[in-house]
NUPA-484553 format. One line per 10 residues: number of its first residue (from 0); their letters; for each residue x, y, z of N, C-alpha, C. Coordinates in steps of 0.02 Angstrom, whole numbers, plus 50000, padded with zeros to 5 digits. Atoms other than C-alpha are relative to their C-alpha. Layout:
NUM	a	X:Y:Z:X:Y:Z:X:Y:Z ~ ...
END
This chain:
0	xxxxxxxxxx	50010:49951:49947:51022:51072:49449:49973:49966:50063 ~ 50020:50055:49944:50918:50949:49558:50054:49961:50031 ~ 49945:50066:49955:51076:50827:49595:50043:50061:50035 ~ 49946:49940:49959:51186:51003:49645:49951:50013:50072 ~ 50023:49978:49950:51051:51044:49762:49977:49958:50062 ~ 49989:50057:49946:51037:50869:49837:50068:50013:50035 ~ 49926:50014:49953:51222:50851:49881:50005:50070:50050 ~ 50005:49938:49939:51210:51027:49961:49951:49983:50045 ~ 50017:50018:49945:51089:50989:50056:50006:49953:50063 ~ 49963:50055:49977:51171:50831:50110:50054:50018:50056
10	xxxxxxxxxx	49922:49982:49978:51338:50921:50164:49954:50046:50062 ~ 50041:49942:49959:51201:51074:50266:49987:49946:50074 ~ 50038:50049:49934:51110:50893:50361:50056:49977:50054 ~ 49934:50044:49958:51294:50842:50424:50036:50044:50049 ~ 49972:49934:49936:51361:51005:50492:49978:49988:50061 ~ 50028:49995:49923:51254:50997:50649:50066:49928:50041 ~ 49956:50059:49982:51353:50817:50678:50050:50021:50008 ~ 49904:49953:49974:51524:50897:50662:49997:50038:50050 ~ 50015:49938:49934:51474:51039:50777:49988:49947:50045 ~ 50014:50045:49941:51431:50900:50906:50066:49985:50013
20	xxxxxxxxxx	49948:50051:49986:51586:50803:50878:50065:50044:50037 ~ 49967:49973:49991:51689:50951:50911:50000:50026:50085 ~ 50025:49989:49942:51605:50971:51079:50034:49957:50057 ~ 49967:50055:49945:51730:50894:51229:49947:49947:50037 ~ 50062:50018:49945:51572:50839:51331:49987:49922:49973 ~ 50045:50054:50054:51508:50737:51175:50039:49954:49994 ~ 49927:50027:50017:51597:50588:51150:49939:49944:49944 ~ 50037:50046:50056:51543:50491:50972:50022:49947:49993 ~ 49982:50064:50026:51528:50311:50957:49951:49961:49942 ~ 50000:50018:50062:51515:50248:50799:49983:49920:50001
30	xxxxxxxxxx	50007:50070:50015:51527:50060:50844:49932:49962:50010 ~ 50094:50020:49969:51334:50058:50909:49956:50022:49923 ~ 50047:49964:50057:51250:50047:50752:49958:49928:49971 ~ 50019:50067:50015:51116:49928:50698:49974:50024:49939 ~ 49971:49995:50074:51101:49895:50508:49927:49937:49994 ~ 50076:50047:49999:50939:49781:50426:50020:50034:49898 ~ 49999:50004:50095:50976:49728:50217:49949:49949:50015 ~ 50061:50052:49996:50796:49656:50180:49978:50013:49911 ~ 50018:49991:50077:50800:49617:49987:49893:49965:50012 ~ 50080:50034:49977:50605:49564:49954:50000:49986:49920
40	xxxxxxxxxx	49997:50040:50089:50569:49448:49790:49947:50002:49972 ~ 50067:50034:50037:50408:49465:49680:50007:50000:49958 ~ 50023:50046:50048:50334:49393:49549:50037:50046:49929 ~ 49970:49952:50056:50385:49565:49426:50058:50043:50010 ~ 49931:49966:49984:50532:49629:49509:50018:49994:50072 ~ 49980:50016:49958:50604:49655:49674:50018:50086:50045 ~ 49994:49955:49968:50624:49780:49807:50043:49993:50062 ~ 49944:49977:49927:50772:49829:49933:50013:50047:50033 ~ 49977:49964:49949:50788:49888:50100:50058:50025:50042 ~ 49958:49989:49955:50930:49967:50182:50007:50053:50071
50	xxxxxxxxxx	50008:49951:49922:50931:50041:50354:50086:49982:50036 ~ 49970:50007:49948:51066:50096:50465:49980:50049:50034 ~ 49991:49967:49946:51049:50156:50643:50064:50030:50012 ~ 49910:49959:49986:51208:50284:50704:49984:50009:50064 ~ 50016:49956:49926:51196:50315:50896:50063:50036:50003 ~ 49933:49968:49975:51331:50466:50919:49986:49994:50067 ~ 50002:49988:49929:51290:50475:51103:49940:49979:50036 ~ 50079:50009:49978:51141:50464:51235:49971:50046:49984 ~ 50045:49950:50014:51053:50594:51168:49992:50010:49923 ~ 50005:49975:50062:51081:50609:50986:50024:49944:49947
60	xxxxxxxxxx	49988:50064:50035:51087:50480:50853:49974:50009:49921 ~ 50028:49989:50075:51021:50477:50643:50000:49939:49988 ~ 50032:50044:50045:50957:50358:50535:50003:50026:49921 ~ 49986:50003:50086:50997:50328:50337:49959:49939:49979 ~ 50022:50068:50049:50889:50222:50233:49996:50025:49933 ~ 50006:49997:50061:50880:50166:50069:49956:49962:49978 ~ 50056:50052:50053:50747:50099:49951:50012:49984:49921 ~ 50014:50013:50102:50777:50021:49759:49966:49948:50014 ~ 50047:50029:50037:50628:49952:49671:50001:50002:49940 ~ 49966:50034:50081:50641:49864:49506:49926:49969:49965
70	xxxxxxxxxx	50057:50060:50009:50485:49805:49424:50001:50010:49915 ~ 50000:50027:50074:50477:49731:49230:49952:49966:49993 ~ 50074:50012:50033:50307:49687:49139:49980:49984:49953 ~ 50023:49991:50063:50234:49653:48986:49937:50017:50016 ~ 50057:49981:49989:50046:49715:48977:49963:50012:49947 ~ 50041:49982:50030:49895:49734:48845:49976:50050:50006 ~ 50040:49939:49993:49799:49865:48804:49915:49984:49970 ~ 50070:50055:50014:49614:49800:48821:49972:50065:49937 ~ 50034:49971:50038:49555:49954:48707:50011:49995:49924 ~ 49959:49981:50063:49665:49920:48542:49965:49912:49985
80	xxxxxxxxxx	50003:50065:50024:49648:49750:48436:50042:49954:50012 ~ 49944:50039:49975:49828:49706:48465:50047:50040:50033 ~ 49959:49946:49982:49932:49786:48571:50047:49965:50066 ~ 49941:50037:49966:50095:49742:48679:50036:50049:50049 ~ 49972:49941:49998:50182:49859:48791:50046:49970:50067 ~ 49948:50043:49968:50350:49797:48882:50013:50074:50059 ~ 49980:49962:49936:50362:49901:49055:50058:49982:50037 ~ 49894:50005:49947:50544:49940:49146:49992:50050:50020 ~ 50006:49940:49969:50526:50047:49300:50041:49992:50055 ~ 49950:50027:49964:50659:50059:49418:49998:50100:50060
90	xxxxxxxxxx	49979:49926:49974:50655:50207:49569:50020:49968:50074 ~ 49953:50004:49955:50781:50235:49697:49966:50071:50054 ~ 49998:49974:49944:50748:50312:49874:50050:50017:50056 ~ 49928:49992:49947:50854:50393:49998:49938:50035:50070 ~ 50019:49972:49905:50785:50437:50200:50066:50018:50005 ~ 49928:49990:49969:50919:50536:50267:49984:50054:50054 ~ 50016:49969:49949:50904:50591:50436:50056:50006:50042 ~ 49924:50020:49980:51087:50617:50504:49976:50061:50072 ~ 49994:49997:49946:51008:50720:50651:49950:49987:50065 ~ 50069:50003:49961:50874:50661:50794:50008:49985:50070
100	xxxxxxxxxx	49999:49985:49910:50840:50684:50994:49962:49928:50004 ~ 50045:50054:49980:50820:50540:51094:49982:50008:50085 ~ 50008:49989:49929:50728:50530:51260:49991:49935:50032 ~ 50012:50041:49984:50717:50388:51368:49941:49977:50064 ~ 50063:49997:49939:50570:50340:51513:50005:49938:50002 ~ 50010:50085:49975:50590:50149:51587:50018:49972:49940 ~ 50028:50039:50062:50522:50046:51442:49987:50028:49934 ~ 50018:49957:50052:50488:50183:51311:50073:50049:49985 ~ 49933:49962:50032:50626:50267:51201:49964:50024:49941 ~ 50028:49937:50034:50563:50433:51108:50048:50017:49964
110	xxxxxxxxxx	49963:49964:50071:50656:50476:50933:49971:50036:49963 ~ 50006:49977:50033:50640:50624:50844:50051:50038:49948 ~ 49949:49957:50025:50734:50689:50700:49964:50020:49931 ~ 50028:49964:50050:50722:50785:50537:50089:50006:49949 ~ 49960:50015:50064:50823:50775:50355:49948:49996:49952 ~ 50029:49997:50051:50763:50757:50183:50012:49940:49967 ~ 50011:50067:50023:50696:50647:50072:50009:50024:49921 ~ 50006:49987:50081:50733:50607:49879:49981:49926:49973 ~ 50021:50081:50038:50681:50493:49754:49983:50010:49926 ~ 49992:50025:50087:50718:50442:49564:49964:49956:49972
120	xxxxxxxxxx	50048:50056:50043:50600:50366:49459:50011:50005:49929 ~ 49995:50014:50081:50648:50309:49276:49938:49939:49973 ~ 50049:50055:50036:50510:50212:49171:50015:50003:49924 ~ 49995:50032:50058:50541:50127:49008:49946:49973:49975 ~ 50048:50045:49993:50406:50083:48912:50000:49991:49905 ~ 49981:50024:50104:50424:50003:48702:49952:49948:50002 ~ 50048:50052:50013:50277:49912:48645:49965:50037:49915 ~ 50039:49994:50051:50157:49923:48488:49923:49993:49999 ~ 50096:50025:49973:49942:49923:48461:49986:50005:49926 ~ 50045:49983:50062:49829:49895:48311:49936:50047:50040
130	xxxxxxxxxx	50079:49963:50004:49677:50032:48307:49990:50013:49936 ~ 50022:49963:50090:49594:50022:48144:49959:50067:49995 ~ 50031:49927:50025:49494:50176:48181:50047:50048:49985 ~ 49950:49950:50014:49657:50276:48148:49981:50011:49936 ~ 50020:49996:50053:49615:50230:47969:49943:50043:49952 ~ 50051:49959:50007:49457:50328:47971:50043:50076:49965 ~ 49979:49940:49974:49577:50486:48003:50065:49992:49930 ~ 49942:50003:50046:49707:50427:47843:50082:50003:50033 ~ 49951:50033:49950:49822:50349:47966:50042:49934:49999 ~ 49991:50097:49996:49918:50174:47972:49970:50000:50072
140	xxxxxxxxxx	50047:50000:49935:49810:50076:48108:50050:49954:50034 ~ 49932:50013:49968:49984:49988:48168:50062:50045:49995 ~ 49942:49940:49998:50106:50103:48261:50036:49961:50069 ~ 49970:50022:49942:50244:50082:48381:50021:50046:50044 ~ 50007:49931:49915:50277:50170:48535:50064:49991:50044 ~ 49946:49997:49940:50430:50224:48664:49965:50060:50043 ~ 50025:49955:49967:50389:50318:48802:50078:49984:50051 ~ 49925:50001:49929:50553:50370:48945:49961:50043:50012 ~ 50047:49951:49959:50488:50454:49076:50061:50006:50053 ~ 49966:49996:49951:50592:50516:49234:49994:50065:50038
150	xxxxxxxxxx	50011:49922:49966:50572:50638:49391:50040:49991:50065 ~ 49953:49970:49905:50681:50690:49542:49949:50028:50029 ~ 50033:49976:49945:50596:50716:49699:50026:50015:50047 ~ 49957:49979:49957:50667:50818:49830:49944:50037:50061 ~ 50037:49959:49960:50600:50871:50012:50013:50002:50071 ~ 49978:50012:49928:50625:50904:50194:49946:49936:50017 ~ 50014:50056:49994:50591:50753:50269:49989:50009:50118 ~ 50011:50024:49932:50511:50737:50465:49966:49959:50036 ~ 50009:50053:49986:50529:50603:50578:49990:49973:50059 ~ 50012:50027:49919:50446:50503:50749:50021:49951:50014
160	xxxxxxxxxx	49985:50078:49983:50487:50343:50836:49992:49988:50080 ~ 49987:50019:49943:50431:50262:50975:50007:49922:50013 ~ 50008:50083:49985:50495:50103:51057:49991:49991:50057 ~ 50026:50034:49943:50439:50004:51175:49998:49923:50013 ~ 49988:50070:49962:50486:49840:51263:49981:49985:50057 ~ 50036:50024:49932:50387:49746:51370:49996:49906:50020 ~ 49992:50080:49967:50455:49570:51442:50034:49978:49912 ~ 49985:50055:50061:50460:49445:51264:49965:50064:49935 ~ 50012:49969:50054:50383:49604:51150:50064:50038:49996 ~ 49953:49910:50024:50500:49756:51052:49921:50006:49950
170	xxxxxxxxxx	50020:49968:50068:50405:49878:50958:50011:50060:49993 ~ 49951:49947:50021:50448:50008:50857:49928:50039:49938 ~ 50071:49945:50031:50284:50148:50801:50050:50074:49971 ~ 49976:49940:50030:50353:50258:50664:49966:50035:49964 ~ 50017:49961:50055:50294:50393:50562:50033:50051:49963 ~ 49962:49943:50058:50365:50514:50425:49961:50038:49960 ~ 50015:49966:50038:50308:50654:50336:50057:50050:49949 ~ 49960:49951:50035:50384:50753:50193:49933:50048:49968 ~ 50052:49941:49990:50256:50918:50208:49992:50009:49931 ~ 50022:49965:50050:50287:50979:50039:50082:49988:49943
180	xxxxxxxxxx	49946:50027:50028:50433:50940:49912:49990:50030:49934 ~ 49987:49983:50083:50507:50992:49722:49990:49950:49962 ~ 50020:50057:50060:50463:50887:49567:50038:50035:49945 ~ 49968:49993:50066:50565:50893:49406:49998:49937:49965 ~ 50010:50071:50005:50503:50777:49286:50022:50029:49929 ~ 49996:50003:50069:50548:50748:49106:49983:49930:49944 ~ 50052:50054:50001:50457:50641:48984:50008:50006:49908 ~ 50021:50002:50058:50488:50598:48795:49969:49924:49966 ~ 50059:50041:50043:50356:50515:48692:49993:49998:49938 ~ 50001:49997:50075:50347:50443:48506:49956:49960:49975
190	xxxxxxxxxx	50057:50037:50028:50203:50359:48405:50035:49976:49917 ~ 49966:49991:50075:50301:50285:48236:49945:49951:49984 ~ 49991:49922:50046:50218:50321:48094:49955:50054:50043 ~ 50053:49942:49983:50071:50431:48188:50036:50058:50020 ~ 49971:49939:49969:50197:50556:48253:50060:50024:49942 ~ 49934:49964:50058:50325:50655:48144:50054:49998:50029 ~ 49921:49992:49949:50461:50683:48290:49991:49980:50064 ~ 49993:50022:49902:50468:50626:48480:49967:50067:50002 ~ 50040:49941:49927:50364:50751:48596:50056:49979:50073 ~ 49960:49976:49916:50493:50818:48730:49972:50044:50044
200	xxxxxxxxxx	50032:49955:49915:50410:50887:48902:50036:49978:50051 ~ 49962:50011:49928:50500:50944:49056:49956:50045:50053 ~ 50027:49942:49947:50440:51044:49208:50028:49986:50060 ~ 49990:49983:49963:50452:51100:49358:49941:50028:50050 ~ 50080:49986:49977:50332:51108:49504:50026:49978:50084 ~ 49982:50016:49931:50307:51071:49695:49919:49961:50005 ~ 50054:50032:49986:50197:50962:49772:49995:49977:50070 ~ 50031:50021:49936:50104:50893:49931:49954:49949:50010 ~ 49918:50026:49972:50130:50772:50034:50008:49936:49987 ~ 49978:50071:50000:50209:50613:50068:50013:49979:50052
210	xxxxxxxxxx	49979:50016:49944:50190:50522:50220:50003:49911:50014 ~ 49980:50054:50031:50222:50344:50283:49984:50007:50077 ~ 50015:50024:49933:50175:50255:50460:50022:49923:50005 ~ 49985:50063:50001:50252:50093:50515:49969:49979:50082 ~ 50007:50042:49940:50225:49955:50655:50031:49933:49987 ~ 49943:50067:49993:50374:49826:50694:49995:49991:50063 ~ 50002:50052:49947:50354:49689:50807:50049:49969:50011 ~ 49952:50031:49991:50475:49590:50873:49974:49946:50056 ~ 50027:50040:49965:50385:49420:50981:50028:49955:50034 ~ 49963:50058:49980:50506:49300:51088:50049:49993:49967
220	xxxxxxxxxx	49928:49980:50032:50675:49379:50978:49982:49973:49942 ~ 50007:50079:50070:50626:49243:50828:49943:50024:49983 ~ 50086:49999:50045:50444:49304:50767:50017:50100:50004 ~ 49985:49910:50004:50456:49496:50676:49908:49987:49957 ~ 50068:49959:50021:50271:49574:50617:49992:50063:49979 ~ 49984:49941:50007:50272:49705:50525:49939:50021:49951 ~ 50069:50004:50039:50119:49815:50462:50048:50086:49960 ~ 49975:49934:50031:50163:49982:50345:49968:50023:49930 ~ 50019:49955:50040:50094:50114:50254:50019:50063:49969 ~ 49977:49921:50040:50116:50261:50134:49945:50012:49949
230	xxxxxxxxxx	50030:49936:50044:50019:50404:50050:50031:50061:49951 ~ 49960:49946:50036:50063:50493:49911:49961:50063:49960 ~ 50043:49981:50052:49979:50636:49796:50067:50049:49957 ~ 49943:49963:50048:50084:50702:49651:49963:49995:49930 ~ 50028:49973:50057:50025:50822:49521:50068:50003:49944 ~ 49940:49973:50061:50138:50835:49335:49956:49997:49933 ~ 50021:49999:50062:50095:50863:49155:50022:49927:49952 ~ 49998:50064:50050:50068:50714:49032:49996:50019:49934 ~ 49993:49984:50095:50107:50693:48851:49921:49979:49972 ~ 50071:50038:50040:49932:50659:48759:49997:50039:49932
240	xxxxxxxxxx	50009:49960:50058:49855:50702:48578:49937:49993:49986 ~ 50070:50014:50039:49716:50722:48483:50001:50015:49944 ~ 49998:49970:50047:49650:50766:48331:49953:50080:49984 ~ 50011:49939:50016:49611:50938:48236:49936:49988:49958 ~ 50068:50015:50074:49427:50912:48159:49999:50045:49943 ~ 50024:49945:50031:49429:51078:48091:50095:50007:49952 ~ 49963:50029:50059:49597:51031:47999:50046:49962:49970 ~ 49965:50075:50032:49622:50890:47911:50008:49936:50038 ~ 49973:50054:49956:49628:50792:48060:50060:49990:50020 ~ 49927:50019:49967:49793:50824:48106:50005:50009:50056
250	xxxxxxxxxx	49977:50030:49940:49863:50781:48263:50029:50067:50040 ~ 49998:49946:49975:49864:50908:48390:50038:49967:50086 ~ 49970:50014:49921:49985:50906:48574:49972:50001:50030 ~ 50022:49969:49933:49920:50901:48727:50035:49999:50056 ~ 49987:49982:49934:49995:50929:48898:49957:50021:50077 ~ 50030:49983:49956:49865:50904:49016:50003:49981:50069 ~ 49990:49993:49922:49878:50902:49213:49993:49929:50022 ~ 50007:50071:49998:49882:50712:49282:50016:50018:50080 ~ 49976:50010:49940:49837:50687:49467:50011:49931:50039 ~ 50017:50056:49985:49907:50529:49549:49996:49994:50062
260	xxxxxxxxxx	50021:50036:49937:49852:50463:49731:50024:49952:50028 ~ 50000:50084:49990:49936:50308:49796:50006:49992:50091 ~ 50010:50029:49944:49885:50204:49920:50052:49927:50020 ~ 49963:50055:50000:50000:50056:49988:50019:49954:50074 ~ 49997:50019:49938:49985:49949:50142:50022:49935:50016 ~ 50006:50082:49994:50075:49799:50198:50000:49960:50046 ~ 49991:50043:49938:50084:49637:50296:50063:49971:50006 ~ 49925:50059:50005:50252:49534:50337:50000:49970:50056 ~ 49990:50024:49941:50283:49412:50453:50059:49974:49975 ~ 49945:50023:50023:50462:49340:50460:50013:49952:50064
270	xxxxxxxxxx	49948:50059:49931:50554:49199:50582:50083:50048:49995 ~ 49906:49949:49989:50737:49289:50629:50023:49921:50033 ~ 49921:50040:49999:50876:49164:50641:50061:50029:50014 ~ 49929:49982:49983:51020:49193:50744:50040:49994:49951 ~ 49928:50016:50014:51192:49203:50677:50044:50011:50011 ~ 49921:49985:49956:51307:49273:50799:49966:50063:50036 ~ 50000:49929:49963:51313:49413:50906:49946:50070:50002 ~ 50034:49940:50004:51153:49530:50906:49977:49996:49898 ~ 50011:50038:50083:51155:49453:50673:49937:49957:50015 ~ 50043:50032:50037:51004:49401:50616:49974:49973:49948
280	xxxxxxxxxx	50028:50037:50066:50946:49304:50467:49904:49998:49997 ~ 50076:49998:50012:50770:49355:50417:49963:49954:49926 ~ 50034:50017:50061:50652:49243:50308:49925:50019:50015 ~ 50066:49997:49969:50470:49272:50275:49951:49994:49927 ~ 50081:49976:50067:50304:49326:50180:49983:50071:50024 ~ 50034:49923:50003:50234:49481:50124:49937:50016:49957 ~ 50061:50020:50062:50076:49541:50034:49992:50080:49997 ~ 49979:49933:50011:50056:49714:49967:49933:50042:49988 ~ 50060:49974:50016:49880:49807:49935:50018:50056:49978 ~ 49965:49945:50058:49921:49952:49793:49954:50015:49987
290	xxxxxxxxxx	50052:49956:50029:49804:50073:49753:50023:50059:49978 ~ 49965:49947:50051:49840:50199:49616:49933:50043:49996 ~ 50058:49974:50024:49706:50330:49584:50014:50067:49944 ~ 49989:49962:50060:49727:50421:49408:49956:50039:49978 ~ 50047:49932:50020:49629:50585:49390:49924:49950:50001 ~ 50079:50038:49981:49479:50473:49475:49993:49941:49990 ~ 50005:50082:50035:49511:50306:49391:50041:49967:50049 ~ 49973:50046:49954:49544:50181:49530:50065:49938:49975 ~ 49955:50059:50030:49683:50047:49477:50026:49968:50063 ~ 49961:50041:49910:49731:49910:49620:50047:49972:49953
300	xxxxxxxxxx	49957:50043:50028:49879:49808:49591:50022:49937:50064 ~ 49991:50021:49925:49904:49682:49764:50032:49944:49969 ~ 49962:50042:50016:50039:49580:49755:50041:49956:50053 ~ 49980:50022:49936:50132:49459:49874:50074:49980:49988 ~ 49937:50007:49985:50323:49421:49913:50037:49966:50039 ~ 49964:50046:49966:50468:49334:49990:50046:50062:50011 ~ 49958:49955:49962:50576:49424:50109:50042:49969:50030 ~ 49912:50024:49995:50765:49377:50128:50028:50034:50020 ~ 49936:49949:49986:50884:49471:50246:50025:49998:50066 ~ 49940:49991:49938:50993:49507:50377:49998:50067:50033
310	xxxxxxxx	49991:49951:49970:50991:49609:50514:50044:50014:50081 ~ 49940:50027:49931:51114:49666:50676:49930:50038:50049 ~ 50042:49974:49948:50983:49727:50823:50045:50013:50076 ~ 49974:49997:49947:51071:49810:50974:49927:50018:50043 ~ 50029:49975:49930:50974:49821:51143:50012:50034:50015 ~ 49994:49956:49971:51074:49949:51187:49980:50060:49985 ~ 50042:49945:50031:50979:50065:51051:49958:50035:50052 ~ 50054:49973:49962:50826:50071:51176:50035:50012:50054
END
């Protein structure tokens, strides 16, 4: 039901564009479009950027990006005796902004537009733990574990931009918000032997918000700087258990409320390398500051990167 109501919405963001194109006045060029593939390499997986710019005209123009992130793990569990747990998380992003006003003043070029945002998150996670206190409870105290997890995120999506060029600088001050958005998550969980059958949980819910602020530099065409941030808070139900004191100790479901927080801010600096015509060749460094906050429990994760890509930059954007 979530993917039917993406593509509709998709086909709703494009109409306005047709209605333009149909307009004698308007005349759409297509060949003004600047484009930026910036794979980025770390240590547990890897993350890719895709951006294209569309200018239909002087006044009206959209923006499409894409984000996949890939990250693979192994990890302990400091509370168990032995325990192993092989992490595979892989979520895909879409920006889609196919309509936004542009204004121009000298040196300053004012973009605003509005579209929606989605985003797929699958996690894999197969590992095993010794706890001999299970034994207490007439338990085996080695069990093994799958957990799949996955949620569609869907939401209107609104968007700023200002640039500004002055002599040997470009820069480019963005922000985005998505106000308020749908969640559909689904989530099965198995404990072999401690569990009798998989625990299947799905839901349905809305949540608030998600926003994101950038700052791209551009220093003497050849030196890029780039600082960026995002905020997230997203409430869903988690699989958990316990036990039944009052009988027998058996193993009782839970489904209780899980709020997460994330914080994420980064640095990059890159060298750009010509390669023809307005083509760039980007190399660089990156470093990542990750802050997760789990129903109060702080978790950082800060990690650093290599950034590989290519990008076309028209002047005639601004």
């Amino acid at each position: 039901m979530t993917q039917k109501l993406f593509f509709i919405l998709i086909i709703i963001l494009i109409i306005p564009c047709l209605a333009y194109s149909q307009q004698e006045e308007i005349s759409f060029n297509f060949g003004n479009i600047n484009f930026s593939l910036t794979p980025k390499v770390m240590e547990d997986g890897s993350i890719t950027d895709i951006l294209f710019d569309v200018i239909y005209n002087n006044k009206l123009s959209g923006e499409y990006r894409f984000r996949n992130t890939m990250i693979s793990y192994n990890e302990e569990f400091p509370d168990y005796f032995d325990s192993l747990n092989a992490v595979n998380e892989k979520t895909y992003e879409l920006f889609i902004l196919p309509a936004g006003y542009r204004f121009k003043n000298r040196n300053i070029t004012f973009w605003a537009g509005g579209g929606i945002y989605y985003e797929y998150n699958k996690l894999n996670e197969k590992g095993f733990f010794d706890y001999p206190e299970l034994e207490d409870f007439d338990y085996a105290r080695l069990n093994s574990f799958t957990n799949d997890f996955s949620m569609h995120v869907l939401g209107p999506l609104i968007d700023i931009k200002f640039y500004i060029t002055i002599n040997f600088i470009d820069i480019c001050l963005q922000g985005g918000i998505v106000p308020f958005f749908f969640l559909n998550a689904q989530e099965n969980f198995n404990i072999n032997p401690l569990f009798d059958s998989k625990i299947v949980h799905s839901q349905d819910t809305w949540g608030s918000p998600y926003f994101y602020l950038s700052l791209d530099t551009i220093l003497f065409k050849y030196f890029n700087l780039n600082f960026h941030y995002n905020f997230s808070r997203i409430n869903y139900d988690k699989i958990d258990y316990d036990y039944d004191l009052n009988n027998n100790y058996e193993i009782i479901y839970l489904f209780p409320e899980t709020t997460v927080i994330g914080h994420s801010f980064n640095i990059e600096a890159s060298a750009l390398l010509p390669l023809g015509k307005d083509i760039l060749f980007q190399i660089g460094y990156g470093f990542n500051f990750n802050t997760l906050i789990i129903n109060n429990t702080e978790i950082k994760n800060n990690k650093q990167y290599l950034i590989l890509g290519t990008r076309k930059s028209s002047r005639k954007f601004l």
